[in-house]
N, C-alpha and C positions, 0 to 999 in steps of 0.2 A: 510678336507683340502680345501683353498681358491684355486684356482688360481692365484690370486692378490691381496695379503695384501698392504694395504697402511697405511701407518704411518705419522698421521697428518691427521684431519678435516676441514682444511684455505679451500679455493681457489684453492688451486693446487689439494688437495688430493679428496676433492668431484668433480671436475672435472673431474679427472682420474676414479674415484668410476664410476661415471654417463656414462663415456662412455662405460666401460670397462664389469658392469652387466648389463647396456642397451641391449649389444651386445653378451650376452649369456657366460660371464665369471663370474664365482662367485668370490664374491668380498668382501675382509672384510677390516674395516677403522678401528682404531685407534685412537681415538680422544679424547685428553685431555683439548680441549678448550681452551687452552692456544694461540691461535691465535693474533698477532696484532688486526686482525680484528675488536675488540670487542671496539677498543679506536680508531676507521674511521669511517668519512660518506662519502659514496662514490657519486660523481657529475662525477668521469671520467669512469666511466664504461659504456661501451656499450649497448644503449638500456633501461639503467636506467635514469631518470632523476636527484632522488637524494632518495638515501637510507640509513639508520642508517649500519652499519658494523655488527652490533649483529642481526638486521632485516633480513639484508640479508642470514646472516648464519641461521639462522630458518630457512628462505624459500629453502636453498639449501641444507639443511640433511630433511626437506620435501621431496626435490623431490629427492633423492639419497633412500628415504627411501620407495616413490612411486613404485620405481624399484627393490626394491627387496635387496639392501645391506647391509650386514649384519656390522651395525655401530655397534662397541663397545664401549660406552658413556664413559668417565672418566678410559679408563684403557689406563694404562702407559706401551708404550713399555719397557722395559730395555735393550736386547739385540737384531739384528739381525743376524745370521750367515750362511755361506755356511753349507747347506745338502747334498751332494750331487750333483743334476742335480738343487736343488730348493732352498727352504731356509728355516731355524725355524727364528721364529717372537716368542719373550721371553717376557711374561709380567709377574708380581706378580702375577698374577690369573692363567695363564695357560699357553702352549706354544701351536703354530700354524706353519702347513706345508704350504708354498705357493712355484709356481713355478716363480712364480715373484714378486718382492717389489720395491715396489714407496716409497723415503722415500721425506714427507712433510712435514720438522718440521720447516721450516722457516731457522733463520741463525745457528739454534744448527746442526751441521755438526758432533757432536759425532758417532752417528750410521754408518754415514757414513766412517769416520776414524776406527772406529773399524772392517767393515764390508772390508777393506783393500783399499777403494776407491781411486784413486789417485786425488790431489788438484791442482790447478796453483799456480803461482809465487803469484797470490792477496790472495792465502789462502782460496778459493773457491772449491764445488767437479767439478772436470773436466767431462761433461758432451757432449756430440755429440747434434746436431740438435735435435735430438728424444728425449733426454735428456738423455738414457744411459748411464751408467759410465764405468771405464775400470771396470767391476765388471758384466760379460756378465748375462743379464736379472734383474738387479737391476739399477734403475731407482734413479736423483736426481732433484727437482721440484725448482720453486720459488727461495727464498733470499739464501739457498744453490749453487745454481750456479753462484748466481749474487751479485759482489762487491757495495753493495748501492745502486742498483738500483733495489729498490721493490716498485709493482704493482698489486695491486689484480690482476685486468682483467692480465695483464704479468701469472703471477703464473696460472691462469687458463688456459692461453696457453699453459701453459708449463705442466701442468699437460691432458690436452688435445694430446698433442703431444706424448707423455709417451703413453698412453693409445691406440692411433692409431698404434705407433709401437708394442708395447705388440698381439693389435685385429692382427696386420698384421702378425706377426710373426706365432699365432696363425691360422691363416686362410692361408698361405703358399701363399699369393700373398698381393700387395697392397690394404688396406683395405680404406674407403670411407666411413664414418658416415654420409650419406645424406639421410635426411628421404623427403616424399613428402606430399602436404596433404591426399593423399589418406592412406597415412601413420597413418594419427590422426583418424582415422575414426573407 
């Protein structure tokens, strides 16, 4: 059993991945590859000057994978559903317990609609700051929440943000991903 299944490899869901096993949650991703990502080159991301979209996703299931996350390469969610206090995460290969799900699949909003999510008036999942949905500890990242206006670096926030409430909720006070360099050492 994960703690935090993520569904979707983009931007949003390695994001969340990175912060969320960084910080001592086991963490499993889902990742069909299926990202925009693979058809951008990125000039507006932070910190980048200018990267291939497929380049970058290398370098960032590298370092998701440096930490310990257990990435499931090419397996297809099919269902998410309430368990209980958690959730089952349904693939063709097998099912998985988590107590929380980030779902990243860009604009496919199905899991979300089936998992009972509620939407806005633009057909979007309705999502709080943190990204939360009405669907308490299931999480909605990236072109899911947002009417055309998709952004890697966005989506990484937003899978960032996810992740920080997830650590906080977990940790029973406000949680703080700030490392120092004494930190790299």
């Amino acid at each position: 059993m994960a703690q935090v299944a993520i569904v979707g490899g983009g931007p949003a869901g390695l994001s969340t991945a990175l912060f969320t096993e960084k910080n001592g949650l086991d963490t499993v991703v889902f990742d069909t590859d299926e990202t925009w990502l693979h058809k951008a080159h990125l000039f507006n991301y932070l910190g980048i000057d200018s990267i291939d979209g497929t380049e970058f996703l290398e370098q960032a299931r590298e370092q998701v994978d440096g930490f310990g996350v257990d990435r499931h390469q090419d397996e297809e969610v099919t269902d998410v559903e309430r368990d209980g206090d958690g959730f089952r995460v349904v693939t063709d290969d097998d099912e998985y317990e988590a107590d929380y799900v980030v779902l990243a699949t860009g604009a496919d909003r199905d899991l979300a609609e089936h998992l009972g999510c509620d939407f806005t008036d633009d057909d979007v999942v309705d999502a709080n700051l943190s990204m939360e949905t009405s669907v308490e500890d299931a999480y909605a990242t990236g072109a899911m929440v947002r009417n055309q206006e998709w952004e890697a670096v966005i989506s990484a926030g937003d899978g960032g943000a996810a992740a920080l409430d997830i650590l906080s909720k977990e940790k029973g006070e406000h949680f703080h991903d700030f490392d120092t360099p004494e930190d790299a050492d």
